[in-house]
VOGU-3710 file (C-alpha; in Angstrom, 3 decimals, decimal comma):
1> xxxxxxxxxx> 168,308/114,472/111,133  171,321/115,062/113,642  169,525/116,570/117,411  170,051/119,965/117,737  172,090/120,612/120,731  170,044/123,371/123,588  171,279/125,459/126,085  169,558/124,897/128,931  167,326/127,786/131,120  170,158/127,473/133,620
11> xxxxxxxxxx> 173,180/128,302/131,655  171,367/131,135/129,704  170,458/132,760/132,954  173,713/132,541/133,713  175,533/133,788/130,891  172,919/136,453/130,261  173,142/137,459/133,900  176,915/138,219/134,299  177,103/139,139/130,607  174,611/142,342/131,485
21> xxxxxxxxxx> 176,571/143,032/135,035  179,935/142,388/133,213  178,516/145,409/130,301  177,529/147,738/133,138  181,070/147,678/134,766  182,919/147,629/131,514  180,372/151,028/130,786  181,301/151,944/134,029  184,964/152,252/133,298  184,225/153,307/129,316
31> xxxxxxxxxx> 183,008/156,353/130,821  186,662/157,126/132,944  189,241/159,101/131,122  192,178/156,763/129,787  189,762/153,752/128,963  191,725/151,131/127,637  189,643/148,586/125,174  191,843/145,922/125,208  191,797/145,984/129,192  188,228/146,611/128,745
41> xxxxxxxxxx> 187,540/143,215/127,269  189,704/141,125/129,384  187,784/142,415/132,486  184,537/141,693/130,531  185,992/137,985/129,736  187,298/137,596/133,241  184,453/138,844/135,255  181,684/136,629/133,237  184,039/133,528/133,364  185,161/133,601/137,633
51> xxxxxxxxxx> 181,407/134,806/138,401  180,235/132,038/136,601  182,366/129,903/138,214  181,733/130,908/141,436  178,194/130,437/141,034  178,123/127,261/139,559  180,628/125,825/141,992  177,743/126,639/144,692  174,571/125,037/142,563  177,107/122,070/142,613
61> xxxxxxxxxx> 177,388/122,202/145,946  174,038/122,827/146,819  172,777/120,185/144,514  174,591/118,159/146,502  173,686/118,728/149,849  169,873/118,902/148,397  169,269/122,277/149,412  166,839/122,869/145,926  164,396/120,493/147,453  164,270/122,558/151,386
71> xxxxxxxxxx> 161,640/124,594/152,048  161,624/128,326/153,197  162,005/128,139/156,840  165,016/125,595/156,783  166,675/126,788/153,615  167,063/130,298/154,696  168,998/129,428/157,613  171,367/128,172/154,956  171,721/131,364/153,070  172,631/133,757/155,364
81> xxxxxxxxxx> 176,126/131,714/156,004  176,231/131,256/152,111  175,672/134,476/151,138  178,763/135,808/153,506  181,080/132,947/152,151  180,600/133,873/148,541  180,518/137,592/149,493  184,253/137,018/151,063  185,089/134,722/148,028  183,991/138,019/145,627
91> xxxxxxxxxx> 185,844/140,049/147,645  189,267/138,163/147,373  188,611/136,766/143,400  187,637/140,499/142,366  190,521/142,166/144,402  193,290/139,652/143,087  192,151/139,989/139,711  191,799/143,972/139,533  195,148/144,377/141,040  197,081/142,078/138,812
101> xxxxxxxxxx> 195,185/143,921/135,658  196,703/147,112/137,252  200,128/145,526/137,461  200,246/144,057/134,077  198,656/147,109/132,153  199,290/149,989/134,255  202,723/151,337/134,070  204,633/152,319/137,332  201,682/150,594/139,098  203,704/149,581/142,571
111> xxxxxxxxxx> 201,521/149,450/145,299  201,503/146,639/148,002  198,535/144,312/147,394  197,825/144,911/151,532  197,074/148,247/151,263  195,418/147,715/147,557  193,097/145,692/149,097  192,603/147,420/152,851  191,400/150,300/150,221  188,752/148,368/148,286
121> xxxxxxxxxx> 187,525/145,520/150,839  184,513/147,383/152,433  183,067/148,363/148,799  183,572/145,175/147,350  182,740/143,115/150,266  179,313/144,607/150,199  178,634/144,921/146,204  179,722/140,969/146,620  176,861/140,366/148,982  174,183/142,114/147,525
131> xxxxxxxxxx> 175,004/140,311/143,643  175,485/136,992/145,623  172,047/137,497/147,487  170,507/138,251/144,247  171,776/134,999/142,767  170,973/133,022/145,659  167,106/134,121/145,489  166,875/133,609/141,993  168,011/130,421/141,939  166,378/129,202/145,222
141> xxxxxxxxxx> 163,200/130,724/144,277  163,291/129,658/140,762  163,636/125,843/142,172  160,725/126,443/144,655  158,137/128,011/142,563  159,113/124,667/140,144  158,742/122,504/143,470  155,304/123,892/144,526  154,270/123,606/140,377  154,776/120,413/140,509
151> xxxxxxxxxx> 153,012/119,911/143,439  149,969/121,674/141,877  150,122/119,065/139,033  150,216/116,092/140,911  147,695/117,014/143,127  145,480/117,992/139,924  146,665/114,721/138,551  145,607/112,667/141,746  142,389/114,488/142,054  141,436/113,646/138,385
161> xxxxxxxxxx> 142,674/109,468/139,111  140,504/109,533/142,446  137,616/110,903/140,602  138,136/108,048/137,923  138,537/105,908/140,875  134,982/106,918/142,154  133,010/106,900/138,993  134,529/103,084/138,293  132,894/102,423/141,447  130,149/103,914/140,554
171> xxxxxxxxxx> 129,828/102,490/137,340  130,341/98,946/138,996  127,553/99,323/141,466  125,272/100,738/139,488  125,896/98,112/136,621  122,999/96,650/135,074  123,774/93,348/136,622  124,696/94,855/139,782  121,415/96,277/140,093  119,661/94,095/138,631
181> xxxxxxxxxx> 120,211/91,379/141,221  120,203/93,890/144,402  116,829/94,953/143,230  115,438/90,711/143,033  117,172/89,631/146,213  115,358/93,338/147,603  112,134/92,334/145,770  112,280/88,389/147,223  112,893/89,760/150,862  109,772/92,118/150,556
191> xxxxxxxxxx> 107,615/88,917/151,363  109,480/86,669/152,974  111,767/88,963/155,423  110,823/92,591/155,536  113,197/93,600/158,151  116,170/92,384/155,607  114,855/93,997/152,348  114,776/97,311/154,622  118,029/96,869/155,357  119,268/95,932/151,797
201> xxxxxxxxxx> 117,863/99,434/151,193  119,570/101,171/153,235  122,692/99,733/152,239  122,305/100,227/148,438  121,087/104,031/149,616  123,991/104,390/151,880  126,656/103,157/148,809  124,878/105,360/146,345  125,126/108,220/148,688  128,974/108,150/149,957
211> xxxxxxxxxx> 129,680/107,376/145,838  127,646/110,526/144,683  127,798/113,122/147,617  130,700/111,944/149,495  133,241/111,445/147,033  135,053/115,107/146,948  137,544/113,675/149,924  140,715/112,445/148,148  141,271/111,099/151,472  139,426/108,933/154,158
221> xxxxxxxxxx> 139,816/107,502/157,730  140,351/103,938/158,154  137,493/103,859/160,192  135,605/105,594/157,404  136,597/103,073/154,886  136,071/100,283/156,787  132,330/100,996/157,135  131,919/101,633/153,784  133,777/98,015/152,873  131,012/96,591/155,474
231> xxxxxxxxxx> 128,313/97,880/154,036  129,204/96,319/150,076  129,877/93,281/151,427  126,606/93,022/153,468  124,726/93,619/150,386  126,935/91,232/148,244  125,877/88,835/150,642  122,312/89,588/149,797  122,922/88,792/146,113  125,586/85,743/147,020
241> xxxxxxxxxx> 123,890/84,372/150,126  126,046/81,495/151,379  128,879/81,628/148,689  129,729/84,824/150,487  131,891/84,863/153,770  133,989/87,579/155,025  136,110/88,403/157,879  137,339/91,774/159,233  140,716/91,870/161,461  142,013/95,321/162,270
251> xxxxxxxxxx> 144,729/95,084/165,070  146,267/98,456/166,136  144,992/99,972/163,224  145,059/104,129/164,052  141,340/104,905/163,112  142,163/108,697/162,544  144,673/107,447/159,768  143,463/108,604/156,798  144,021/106,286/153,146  143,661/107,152/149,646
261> xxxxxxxxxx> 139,223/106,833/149,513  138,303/103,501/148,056  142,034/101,562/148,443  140,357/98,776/150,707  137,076/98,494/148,674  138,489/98,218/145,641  140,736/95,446/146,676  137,225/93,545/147,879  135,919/94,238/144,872  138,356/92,403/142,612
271> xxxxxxxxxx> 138,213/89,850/145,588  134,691/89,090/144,498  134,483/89,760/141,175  137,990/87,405/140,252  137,555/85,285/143,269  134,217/84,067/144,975  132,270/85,153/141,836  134,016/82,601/139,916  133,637/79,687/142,520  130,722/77,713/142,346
281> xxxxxxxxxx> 130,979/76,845/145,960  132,115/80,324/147,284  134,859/81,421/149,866  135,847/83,427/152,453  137,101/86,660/152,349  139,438/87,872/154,703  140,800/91,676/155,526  143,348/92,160/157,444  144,853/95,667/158,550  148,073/95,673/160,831
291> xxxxxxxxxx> 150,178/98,442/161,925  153,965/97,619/163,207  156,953/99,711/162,911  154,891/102,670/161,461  154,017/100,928/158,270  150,376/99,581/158,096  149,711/96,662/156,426  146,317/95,671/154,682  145,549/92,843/152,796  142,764/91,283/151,129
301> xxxxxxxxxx> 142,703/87,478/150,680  140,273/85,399/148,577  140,382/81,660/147,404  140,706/81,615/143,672  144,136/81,702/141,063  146,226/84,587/139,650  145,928/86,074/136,367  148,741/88,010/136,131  147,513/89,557/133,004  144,267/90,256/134,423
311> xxxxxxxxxx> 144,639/91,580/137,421  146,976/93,968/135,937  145,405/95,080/133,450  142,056/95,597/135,154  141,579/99,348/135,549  140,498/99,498/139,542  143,909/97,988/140,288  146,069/100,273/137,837  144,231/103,425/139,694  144,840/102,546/142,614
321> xxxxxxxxxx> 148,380/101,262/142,516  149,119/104,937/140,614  146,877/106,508/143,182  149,784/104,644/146,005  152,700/106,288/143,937  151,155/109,550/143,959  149,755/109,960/147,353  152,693/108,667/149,002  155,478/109,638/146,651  156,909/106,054/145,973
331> xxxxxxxxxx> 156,797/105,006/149,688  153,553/103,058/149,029  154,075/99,571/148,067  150,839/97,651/146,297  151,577/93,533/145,790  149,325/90,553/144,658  150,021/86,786/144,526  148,791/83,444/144,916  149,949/80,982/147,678  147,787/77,606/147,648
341> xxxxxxxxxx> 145,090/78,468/146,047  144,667/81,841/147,778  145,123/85,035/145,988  146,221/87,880/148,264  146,329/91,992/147,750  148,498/93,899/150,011  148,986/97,655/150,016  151,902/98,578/152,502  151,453/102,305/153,571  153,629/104,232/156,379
351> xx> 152,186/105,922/159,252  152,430/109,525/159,472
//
């Protein structure tokens, strides 16, 4: 079946818009003695046709100049100018075309277009304004209300992929294996090193906690983050022991930045889970975070080899690159590859 072709909201505004303005003039003059019909439709034709022309020359320009994405306080500087312009532009289109009517349809019609004009500028000028303003803040506020929509919806749609994003972390640390293993290495240290099964605790407790009670923040400081990162792999060392090695580098990191919650952790996680988990002998993991020319770097870097397919497919990694995208509106960059044996995540975000 052949598409049918739409009109779009746009261009039935606009022809609904002038059609109904063009009707109340053309009633306007119906109810003057001497009506003519056929100079009745030709000013309906012409005033719907150069109005929407007008019009739609400025949404070209405007489209142009990007005025539909502005917000309030610098767009309205704009349309005070813009509103004059097409006010004077009114005025001139709508005088020329009345007075050439007159000349063509109105016998013994022979007086100078200065005076013509002198006689009707002041009325015109100012119906002109007040249709043009009328435009303006439909259209304006039409694209705004769609701007802060959309907003709504992303921000609903980030809100729902963080909450994934906490409840996979969840899931993964409260995983029967997961657990199963904190809880022995826990049980072992009861005897033979109190102080450390205390600790182990309080670790476990603390990751439990920020996952169940602390996870409403789309948003977290580095510093925040980085304690949280600390704490899992302290207690992955507990379950990996010597296999386990890690190494934190933050160099003029701004503490008070905040990052999408979970970015660095789940980075570590797939570090351990792809990487040192499957090495008999272990690794090192290394973070590093770096901030030059506003953009802060981190990456995550673990001995081991890429699985494209993998890594790409695994759901922590998806969220969080989508989580990037949204967040920072494409500015984000997320990359992973493998360089002599060394797999390495890196998440690119600019400072604000």
């Amino acid at each position: 079946m052949k598409r049918q072709a739409t009109i779009s909201l746009y261009w039935k505004c606009q022809l609904i818009g002038w059609s109904v303005a063009a009707l109340y003039w053309g009633y306007t003059g119906y109810s003057q003695p001497g009506f003519n019909w056929l100079l009745g439709i030709l000013q309906y034709i012409s005033d719907v046709a150069v109005y929407i022309l007008i019009t739609h020359l400025y949404r070209c320009l405007a489209l142009k100049l990007g005025w539909q994405n502005l917000g309030l306080n610098k767009l309205l500087p704009r349309l005070v100018p813009a509103v004059i312009v097409l006010g004077l532009v009114y005025l001139f289109v709508t005088v020329s075309k009345v007075y050439l009517f007159r000349v063509w349809f109105k016998p013994g019609f022979s007086e100078p277009f200065g005076d013509f004009f002198d006689f009707y500028r002041d009325s015109i000028f100012v119906a002109g304004v007040r249709l043009m303003s009328i435009w303006l803040l439909a259209y304006h506020l039409y694209h705004y209300a769609k701007r802060e929509i959309n907003i709504v919806k992303e921000n609903a749609r980030l809100a729902v992929i963080t909450r994934d994003a906490q409840l996979n972390n969840l899931s993964a640390q409260l995983n029967p294996h997961f657990l199963f293993n904190s809880l022995n290495n826990i049980k072992a240290l009861v005897i033979d090193d109190p102080k450390s099964a205390r600790r182990a605790i309080d670790l476990l407790a603390d990751l439990l906690r920020n996952s169940l009670y602390r996870g409403d923040n789309q948003m977290i400081s580095v510093k925040e983050e980085l304690e949280v990162v600390e704490d899992y792999l302290e207690l992955e060392k507990l379950r990996l022991e010597e296999r386990l090695q890690y190494h934190i580098e933050a160099n003029n990191q701004p503490e008070n930045m905040m990052l999408p919650r979970l970015c660095i952790q789940t980075l570590v996680e797939n570090a351990i889970k792809h990487g040192i988990g499957q090495l008999k002998q272990g690794g090192l993991i290394n973070i590093r975070l770096n901030n030059e020319h506003n953009i802060l770097t981190i990456s995550v870097s673990n001995p081991g080899r890429l699985n494209p397919v993998e890594e790409s497919n695994g759901l922590g990694i998806k969220n969080l690159n989508e989580r990037l995208q949204l967040q920072y509106k494409g500015t984000a960059h997320f990359t992973i590859s493998e360089t002599n044996d060394v797999v390495t995540a890196t998440i690119k975000i600019p400072v604000v």
